[in-house]
PANULO-212585 format. One record per residue (C-alpha): residue number from 1; residue in three letters; x, y, z. Coordinates in Angstrom, 1 decimal. Layout:
<sekols>
{num NUM residu Ala u X v Y w Z}
...
</sekols>
This chain:
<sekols>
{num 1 residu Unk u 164.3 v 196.7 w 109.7}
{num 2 residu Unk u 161.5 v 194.1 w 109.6}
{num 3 residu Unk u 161.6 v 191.5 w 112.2}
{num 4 residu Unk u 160.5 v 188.0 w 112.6}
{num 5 residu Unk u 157.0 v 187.2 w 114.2}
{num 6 residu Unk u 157.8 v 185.1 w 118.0}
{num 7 residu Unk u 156.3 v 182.0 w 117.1}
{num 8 residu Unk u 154.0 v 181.4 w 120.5}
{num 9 residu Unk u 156.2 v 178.4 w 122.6}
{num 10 residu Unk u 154.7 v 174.6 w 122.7}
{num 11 residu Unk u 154.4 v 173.4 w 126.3}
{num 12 residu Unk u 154.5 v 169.2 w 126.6}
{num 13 residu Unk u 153.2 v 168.7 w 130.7}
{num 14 residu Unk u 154.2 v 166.0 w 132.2}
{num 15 residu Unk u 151.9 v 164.6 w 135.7}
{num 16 residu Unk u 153.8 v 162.3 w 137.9}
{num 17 residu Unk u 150.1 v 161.2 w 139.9}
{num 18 residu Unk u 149.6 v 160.8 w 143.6}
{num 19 residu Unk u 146.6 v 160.2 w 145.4}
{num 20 residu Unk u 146.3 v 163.3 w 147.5}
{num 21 residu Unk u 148.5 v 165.6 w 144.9}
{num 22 residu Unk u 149.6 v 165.5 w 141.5}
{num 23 residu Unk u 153.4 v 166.8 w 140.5}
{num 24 residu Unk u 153.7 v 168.5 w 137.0}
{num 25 residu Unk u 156.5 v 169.5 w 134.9}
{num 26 residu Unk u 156.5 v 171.6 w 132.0}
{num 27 residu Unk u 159.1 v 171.6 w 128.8}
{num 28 residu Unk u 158.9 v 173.7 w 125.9}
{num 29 residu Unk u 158.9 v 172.2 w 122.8}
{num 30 residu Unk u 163.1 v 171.9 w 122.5}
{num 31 residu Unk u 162.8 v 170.0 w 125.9}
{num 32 residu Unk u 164.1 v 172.7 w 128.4}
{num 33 residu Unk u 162.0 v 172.6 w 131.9}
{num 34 residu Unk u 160.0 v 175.4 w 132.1}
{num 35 residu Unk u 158.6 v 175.1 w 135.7}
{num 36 residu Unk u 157.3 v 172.5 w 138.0}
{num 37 residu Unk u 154.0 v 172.4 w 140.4}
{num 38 residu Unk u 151.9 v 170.5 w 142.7}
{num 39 residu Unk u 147.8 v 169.9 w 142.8}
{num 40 residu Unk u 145.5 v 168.2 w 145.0}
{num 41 residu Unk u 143.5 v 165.7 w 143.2}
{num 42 residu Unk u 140.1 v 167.7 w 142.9}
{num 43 residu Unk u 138.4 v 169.5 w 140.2}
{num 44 residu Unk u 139.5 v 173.0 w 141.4}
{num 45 residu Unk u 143.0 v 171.3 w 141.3}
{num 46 residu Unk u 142.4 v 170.2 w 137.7}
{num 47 residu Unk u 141.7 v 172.9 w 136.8}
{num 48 residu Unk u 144.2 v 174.7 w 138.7}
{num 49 residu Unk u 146.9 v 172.9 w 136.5}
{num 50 residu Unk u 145.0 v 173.3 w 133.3}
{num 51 residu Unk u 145.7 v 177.1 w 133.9}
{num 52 residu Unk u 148.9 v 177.1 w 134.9}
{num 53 residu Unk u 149.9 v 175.2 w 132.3}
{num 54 residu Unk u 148.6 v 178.0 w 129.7}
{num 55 residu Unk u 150.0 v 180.2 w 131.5}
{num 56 residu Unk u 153.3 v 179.0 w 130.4}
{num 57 residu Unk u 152.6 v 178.3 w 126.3}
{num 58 residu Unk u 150.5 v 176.9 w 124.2}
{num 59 residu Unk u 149.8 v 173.7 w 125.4}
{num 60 residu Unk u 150.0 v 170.9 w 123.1}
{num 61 residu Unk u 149.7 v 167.6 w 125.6}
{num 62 residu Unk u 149.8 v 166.0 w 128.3}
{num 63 residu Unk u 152.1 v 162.6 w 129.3}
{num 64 residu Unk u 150.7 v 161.1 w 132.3}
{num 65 residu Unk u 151.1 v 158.1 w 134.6}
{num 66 residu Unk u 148.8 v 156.2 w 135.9}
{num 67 residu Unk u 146.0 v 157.0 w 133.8}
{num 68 residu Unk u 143.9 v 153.9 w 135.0}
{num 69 residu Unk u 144.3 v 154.1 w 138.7}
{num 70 residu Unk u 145.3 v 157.9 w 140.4}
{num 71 residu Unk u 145.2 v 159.7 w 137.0}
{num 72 residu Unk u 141.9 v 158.5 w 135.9}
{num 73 residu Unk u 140.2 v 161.9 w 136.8}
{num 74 residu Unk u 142.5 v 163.9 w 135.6}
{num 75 residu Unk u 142.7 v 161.6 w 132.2}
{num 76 residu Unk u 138.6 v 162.2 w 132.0}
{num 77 residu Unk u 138.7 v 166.3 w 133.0}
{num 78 residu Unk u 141.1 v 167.2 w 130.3}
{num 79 residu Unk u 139.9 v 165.0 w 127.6}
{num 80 residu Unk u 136.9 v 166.6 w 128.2}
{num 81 residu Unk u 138.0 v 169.7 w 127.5}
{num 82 residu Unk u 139.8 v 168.8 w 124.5}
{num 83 residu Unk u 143.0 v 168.6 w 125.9}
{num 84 residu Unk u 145.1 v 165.8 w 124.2}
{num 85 residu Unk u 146.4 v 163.1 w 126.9}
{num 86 residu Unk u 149.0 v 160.7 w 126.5}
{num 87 residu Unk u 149.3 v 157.5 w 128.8}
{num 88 residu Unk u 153.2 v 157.3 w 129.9}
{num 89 residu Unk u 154.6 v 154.5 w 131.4}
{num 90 residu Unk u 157.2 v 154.9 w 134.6}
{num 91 residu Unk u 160.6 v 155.5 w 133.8}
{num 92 residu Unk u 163.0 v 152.2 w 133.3}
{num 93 residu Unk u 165.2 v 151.7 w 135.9}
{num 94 residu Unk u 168.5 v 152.4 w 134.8}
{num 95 residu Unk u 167.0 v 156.1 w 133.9}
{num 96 residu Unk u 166.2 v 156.2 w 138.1}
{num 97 residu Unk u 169.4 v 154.8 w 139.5}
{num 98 residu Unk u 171.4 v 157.5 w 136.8}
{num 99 residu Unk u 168.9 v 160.1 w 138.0}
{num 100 residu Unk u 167.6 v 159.6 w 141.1}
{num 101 residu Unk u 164.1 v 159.7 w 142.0}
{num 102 residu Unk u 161.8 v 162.1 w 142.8}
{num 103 residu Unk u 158.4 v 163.7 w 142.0}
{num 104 residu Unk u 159.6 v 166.3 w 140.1}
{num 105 residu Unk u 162.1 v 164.1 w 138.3}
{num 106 residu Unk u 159.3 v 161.5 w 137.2}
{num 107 residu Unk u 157.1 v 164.3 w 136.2}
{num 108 residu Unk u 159.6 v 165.7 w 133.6}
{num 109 residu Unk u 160.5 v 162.1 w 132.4}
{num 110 residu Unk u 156.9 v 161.7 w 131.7}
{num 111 residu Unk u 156.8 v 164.8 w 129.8}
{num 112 residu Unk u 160.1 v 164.3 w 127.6}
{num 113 residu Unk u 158.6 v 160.5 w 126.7}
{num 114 residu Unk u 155.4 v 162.5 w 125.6}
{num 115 residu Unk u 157.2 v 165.0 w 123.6}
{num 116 residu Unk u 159.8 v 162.8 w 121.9}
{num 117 residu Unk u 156.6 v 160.2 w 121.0}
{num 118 residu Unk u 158.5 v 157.3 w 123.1}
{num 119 residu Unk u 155.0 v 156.6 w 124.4}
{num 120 residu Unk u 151.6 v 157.6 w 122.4}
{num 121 residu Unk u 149.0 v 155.0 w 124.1}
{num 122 residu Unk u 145.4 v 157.2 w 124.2}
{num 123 residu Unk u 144.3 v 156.5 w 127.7}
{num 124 residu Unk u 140.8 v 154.6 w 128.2}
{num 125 residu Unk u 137.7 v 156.8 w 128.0}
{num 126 residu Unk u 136.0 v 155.3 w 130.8}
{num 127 residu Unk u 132.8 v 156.7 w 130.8}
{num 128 residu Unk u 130.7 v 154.1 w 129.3}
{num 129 residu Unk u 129.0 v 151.3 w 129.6}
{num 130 residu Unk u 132.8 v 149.2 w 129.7}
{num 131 residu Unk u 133.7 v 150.9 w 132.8}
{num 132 residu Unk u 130.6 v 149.9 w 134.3}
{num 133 residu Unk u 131.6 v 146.5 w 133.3}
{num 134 residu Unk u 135.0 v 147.2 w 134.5}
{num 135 residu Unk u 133.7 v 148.1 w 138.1}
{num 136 residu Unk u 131.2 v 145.2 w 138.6}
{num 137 residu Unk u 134.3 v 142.8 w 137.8}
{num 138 residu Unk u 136.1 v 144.0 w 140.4}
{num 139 residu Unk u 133.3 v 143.1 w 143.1}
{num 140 residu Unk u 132.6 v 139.8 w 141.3}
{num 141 residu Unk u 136.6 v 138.9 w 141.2}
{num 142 residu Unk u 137.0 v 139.9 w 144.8}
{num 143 residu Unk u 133.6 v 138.3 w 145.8}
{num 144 residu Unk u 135.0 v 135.1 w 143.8}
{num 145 residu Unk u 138.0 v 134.8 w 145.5}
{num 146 residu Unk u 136.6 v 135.4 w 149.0}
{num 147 residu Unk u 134.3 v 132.7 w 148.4}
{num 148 residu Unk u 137.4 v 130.2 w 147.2}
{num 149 residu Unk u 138.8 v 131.2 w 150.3}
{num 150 residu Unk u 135.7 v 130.3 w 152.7}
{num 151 residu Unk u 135.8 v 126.6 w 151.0}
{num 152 residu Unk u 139.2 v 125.9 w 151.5}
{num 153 residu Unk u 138.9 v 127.2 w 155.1}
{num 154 residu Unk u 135.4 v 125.1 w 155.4}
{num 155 residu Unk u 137.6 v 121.9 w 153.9}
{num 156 residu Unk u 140.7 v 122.1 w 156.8}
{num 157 residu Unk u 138.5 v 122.4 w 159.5}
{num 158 residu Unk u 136.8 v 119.2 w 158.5}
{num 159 residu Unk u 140.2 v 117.4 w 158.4}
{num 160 residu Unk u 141.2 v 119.1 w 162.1}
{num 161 residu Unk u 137.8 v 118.7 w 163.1}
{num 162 residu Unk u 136.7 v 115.9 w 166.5}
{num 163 residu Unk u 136.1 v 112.5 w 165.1}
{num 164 residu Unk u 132.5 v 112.5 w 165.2}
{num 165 residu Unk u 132.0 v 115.4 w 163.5}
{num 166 residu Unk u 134.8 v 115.0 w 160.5}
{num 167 residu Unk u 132.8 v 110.8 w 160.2}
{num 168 residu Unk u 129.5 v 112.9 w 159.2}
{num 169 residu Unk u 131.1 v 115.6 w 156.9}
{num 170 residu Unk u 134.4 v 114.2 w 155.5}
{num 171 residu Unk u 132.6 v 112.2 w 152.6}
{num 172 residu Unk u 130.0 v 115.3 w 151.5}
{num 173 residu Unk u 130.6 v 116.9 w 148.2}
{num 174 residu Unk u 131.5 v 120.5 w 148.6}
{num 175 residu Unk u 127.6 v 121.8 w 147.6}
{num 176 residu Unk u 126.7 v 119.5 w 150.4}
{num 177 residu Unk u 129.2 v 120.0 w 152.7}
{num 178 residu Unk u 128.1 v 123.8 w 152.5}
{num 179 residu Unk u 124.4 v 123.5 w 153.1}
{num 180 residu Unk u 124.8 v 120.8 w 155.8}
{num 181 residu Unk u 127.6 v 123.2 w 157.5}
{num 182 residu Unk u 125.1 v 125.9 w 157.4}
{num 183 residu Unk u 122.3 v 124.4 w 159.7}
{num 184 residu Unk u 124.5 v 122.9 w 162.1}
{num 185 residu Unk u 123.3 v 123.7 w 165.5}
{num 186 residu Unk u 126.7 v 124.3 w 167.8}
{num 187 residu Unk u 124.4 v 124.9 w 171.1}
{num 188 residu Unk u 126.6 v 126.4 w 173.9}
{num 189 residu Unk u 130.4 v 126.9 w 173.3}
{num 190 residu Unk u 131.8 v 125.1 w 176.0}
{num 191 residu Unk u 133.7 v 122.3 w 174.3}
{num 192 residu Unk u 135.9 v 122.3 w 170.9}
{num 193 residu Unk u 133.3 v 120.3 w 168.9}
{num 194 residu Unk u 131.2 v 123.5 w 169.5}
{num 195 residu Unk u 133.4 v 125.9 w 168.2}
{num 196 residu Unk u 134.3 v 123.8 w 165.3}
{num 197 residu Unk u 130.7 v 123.7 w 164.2}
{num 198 residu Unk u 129.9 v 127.4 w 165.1}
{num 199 residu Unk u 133.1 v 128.0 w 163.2}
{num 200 residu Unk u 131.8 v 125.4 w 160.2}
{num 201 residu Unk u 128.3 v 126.9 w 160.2}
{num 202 residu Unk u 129.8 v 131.0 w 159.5}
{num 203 residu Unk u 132.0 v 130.0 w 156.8}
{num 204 residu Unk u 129.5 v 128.0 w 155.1}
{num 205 residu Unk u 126.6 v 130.5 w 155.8}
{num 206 residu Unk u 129.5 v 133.4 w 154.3}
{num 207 residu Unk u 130.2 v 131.1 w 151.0}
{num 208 residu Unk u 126.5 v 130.9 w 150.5}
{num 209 residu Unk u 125.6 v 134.9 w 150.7}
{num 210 residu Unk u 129.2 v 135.0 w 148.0}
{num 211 residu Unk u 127.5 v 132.8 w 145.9}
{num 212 residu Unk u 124.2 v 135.0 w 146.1}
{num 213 residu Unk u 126.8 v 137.9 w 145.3}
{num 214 residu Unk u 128.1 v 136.6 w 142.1}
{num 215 residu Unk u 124.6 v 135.4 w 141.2}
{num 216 residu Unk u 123.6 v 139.1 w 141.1}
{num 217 residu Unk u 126.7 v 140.2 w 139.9}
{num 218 residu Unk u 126.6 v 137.7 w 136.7}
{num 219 residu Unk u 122.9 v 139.0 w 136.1}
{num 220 residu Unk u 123.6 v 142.7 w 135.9}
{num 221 residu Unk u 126.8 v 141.9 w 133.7}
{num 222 residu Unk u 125.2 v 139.4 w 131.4}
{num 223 residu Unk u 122.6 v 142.4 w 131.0}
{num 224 residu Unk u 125.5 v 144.9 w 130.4}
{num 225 residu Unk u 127.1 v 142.9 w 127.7}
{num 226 residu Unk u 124.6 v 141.6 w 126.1}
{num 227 residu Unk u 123.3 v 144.9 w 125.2}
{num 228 residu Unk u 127.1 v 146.9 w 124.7}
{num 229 residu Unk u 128.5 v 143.6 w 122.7}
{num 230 residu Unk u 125.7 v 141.4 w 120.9}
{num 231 residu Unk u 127.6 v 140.6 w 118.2}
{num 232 residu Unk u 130.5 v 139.3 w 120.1}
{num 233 residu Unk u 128.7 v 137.5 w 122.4}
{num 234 residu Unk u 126.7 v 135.3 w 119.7}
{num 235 residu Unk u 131.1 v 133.9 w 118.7}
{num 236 residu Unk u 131.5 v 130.4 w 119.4}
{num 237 residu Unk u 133.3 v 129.8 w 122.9}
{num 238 residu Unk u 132.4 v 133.5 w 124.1}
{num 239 residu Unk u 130.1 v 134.2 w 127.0}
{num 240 residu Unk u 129.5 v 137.0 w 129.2}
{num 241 residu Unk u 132.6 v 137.1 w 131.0}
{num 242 residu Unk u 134.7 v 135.8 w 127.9}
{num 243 residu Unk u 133.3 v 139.5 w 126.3}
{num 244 residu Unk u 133.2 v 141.7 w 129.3}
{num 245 residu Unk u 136.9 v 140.8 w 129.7}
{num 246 residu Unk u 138.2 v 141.6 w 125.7}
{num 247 residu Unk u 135.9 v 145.1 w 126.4}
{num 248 residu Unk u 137.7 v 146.3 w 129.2}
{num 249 residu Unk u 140.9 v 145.0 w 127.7}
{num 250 residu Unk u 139.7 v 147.5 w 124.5}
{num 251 residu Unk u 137.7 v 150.5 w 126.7}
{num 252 residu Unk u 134.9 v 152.6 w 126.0}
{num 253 residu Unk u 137.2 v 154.2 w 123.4}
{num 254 residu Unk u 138.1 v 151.2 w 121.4}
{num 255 residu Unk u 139.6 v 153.1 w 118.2}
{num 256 residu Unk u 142.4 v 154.1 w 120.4}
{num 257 residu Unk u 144.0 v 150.4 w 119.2}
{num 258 residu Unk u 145.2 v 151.3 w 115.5}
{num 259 residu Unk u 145.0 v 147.3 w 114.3}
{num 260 residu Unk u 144.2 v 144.0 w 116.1}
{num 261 residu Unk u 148.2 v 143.8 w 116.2}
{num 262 residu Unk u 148.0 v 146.3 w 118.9}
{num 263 residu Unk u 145.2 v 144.7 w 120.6}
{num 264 residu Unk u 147.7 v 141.7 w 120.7}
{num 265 residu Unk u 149.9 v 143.3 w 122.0}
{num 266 residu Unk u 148.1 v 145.2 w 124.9}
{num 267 residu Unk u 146.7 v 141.2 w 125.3}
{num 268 residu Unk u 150.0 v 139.9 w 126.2}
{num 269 residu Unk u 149.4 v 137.6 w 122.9}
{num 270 residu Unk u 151.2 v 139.2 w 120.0}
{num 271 residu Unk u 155.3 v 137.8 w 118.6}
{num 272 residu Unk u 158.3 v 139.6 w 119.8}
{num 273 residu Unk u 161.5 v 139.4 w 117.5}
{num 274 residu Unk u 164.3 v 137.3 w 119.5}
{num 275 residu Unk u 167.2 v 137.3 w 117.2}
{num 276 residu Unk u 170.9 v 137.9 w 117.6}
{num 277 residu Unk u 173.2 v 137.0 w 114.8}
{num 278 residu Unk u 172.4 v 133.7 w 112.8}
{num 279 residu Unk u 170.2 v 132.4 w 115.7}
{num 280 residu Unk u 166.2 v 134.0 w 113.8}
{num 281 residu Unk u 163.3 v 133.4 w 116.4}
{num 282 residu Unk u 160.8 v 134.9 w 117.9}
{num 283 residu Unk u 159.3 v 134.8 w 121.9}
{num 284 residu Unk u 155.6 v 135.8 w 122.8}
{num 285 residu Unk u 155.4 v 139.3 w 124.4}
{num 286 residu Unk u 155.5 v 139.4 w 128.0}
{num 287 residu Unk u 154.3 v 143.1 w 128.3}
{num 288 residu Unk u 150.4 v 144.9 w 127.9}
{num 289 residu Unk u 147.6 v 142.7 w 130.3}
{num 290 residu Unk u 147.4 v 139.2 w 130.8}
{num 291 residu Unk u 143.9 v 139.1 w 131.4}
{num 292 residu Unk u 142.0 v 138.7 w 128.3}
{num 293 residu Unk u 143.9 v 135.8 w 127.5}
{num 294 residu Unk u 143.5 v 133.6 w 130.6}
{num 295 residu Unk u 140.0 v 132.9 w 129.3}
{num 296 residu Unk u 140.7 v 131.4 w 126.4}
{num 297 residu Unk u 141.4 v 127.9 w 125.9}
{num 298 residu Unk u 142.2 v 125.8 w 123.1}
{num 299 residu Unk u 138.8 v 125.0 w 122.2}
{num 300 residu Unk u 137.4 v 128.4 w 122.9}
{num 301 residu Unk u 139.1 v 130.6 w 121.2}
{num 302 residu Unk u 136.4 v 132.9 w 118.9}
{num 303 residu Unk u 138.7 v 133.8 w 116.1}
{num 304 residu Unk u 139.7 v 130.7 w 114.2}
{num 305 residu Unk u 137.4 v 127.7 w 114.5}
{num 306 residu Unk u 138.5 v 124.6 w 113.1}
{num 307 residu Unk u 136.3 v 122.7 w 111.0}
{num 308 residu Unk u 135.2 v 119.1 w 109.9}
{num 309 residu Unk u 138.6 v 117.4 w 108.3}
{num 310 residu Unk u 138.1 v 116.9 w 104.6}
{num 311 residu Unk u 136.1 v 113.6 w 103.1}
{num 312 residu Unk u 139.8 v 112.6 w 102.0}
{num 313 residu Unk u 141.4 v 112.3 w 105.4}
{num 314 residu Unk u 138.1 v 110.6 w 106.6}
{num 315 residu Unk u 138.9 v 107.5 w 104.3}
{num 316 residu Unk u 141.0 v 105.9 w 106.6}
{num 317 residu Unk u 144.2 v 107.2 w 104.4}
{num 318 residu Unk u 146.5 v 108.7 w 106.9}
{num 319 residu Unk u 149.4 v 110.8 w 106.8}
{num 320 residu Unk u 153.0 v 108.9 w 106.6}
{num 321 residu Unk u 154.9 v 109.5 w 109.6}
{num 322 residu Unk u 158.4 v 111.6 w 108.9}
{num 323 residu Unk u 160.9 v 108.9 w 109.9}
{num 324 residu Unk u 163.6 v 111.7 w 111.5}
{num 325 residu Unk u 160.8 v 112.5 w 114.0}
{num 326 residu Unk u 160.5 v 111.0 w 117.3}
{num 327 residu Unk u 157.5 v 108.9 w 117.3}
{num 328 residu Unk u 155.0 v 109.1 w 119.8}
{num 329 residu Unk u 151.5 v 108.9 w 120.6}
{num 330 residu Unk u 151.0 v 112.5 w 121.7}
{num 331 residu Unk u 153.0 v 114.2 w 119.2}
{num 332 residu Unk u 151.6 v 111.8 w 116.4}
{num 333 residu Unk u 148.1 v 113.0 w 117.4}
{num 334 residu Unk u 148.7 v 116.5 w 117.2}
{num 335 residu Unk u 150.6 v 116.4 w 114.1}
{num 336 residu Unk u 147.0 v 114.4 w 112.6}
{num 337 residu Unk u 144.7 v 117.4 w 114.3}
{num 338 residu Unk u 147.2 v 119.9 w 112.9}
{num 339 residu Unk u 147.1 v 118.0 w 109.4}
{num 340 residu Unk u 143.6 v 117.6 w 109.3}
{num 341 residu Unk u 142.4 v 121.0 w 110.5}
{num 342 residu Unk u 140.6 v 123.6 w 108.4}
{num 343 residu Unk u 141.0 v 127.1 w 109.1}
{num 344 residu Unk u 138.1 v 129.9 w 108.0}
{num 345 residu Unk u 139.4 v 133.7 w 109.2}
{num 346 residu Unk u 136.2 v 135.6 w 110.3}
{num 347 residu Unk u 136.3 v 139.6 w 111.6}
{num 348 residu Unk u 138.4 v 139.7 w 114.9}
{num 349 residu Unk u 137.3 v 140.3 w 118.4}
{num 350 residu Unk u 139.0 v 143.8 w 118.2}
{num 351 residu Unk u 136.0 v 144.1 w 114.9}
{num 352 residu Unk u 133.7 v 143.1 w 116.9}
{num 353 residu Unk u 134.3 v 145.1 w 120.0}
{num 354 residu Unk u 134.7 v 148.2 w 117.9}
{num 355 residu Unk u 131.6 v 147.6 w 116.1}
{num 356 residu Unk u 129.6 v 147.4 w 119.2}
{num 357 residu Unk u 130.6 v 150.1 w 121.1}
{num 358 residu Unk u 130.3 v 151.9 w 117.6}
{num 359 residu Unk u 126.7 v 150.7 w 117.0}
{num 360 residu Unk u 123.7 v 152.8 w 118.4}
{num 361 residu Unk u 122.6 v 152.1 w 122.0}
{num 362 residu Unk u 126.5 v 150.9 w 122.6}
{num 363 residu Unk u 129.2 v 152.9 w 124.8}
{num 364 residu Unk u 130.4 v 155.7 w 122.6}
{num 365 residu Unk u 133.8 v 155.9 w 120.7}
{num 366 residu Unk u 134.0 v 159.9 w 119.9}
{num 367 residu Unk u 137.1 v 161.1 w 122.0}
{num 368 residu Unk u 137.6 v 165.1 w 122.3}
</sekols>
């Protein structure tokens, strides 16, 4: 009697990721857990998992977390060898206080979310010139912020500082205040006044080698974009770090986002539905990253410039006002910019990021 072939079993891995050891969990493609293991986070542990997973199936993916922090070089091994990874966020929290939590219990959650397609985000390439970007930000924000620190330290100890001291420095503008802090001449600490200007003269010679920092830092990154993103850089209101922050928003794999909706949405910036029974509304999404938009402001955002009003509106023939309105001069003069405002739709930023990367001499898109 003839039998059926044994189809070959699916195997859906799911990496809960540490940053010593990764936990994995396998399922079969029906969801029953096949087995569970444990890596360090090396290469021979890479691809230590890679192998146990085949031992196990045919492996068709792999959900993991934290693919942009303790994952990342696991993300980059096994795309490179044509494995197919899926970023999975943590389990909610009612799932963990019904379940419990553990390693192993987070690793099989992240590989049921990959198998049933709850979460299908591609994970960022990062091996381009956007991840160069992306690591030179991170000095220059940290640099940036150490530096607003040192001011505002520089600032109270002028307010606390002895009377004679806080007469000569009190009225200096900050650029002033810095580069007479720095040559002050304490002399021998013996005294308070002394270590109130040895104290003035470090913090204003440590905001002066920060502000050498992010000089440097803006040069090498104003290099990077310009040659990754020309296009976007030549939009109204977008300069260097206006465009180094939409391509790390995007990656070195921008085709990963399916539409500019999506890039809305990882932006923080896109409409959620709201409604519950007559009541039709809709609130802004609070998920994806924040950071792209924080640059933006009303008259610097690239992709809708307003234009001159029409010759009509300039004749001095204004609009009547709506008498059930509440009349006012701040609402009245928005409703007239509103009115009077043009709109012209040109190719996204999402266009414009993909075509850079995409253009010769860019950071590649091809994902294995």
């Amino acid at each position: 009697m003839a039998t059926m072939p044994q189809l070959e079993r699916g195997v859906t891995v799911g990496v809960d990721s540490h940053k010593d050891v990764h936990v994995a969990a396998a399922i079969d493609q029906i969801g029953r857990i096949l087995a569970t293991t444990q890596v360090a986070t090396t290469l021979r542990g890479y691809a230590q998992l890679e192998r146990w997973a085949c031992e196990l199936g045919r492996v068709e993916r792999f959900g993991i977390e934290g693919t942009g922090s303790y994952a990342a070089g696991l993300a980059r091994w096994l795309t490179s060898r044509g494995r197919q990874v899926v970023e999975v966020n943590r389990p909610n929290r009612h799932k963990r206080r019904r379940r419990g939590k553990s390693d192993p219990v987070d690793a099989e959650a992240a590989a049921r979310a990959a198998l049933a397609g709850d979460d299908t985000a591609t994970p960022k390439a990062a091996t381009g010139a956007v991840e160069m970007l992306r690591a030179l930000r991170v000095a220059r924000r940290s640099a940036v912020k150490a530096r607003s620190q040192a001011a505002n330290q520089l600032d109270s100890l002028v307010v606390t500082a002895p009377d004679q001291l806080r007469a000569q420095l009190r009225q200096l503008p900050a650029a002033r205040l810095v580069e007479v802090a720095a040559a002050l001449r304490p002399g021998e600490l013996n005294s308070p006044l002394a270590a109130v200007k040895l104290a003035l003269r470090e913090l204003a010679r440590r905001h002066q080698a920060l502000s050498a920092e992010i000089d440097r830092l803006d040069a090498h990154i104003g290099k990077l974009t310009s040659t990754t993103a020309p296009e976007l850089l030549a939009r109204r209101g977008v300069g260097a770090q206006v465009a180094t922050a939409l391509l790390v928003a995007a990656g070195d794999n921008p085709t990963r986002l399916a539409s500019e909706a999506a890039f809305a949405a990882l932006c923080g910036a896109s409409p959620i539905e709201a409604s519950s029974g007559k009541t039709v509304r809709h609130r802004l999404n609070r998920g994806g990253t924040g950071r792209p938009t924080t640059r933006y402001g009303p008259s610097s955002s690239p992709g809708w410039p307003m234009t001159s009003a029409p010759a009509a509106m300039s004749s001095g023939a204004l609009p009547k006002a709506n008498p059930r309105r509440k009349s006012s001069a701040a609402s009245s003069a928005t409703s007239l910019e509103r009115s009077t405002a043009t709109y012209e739709p040109q190719p996204s930023a999402l266009d414009m990021t993909i075509g850079a990367s995409a253009a010769p001499g860019g950071a590649g898109c091809d994902v294995l």
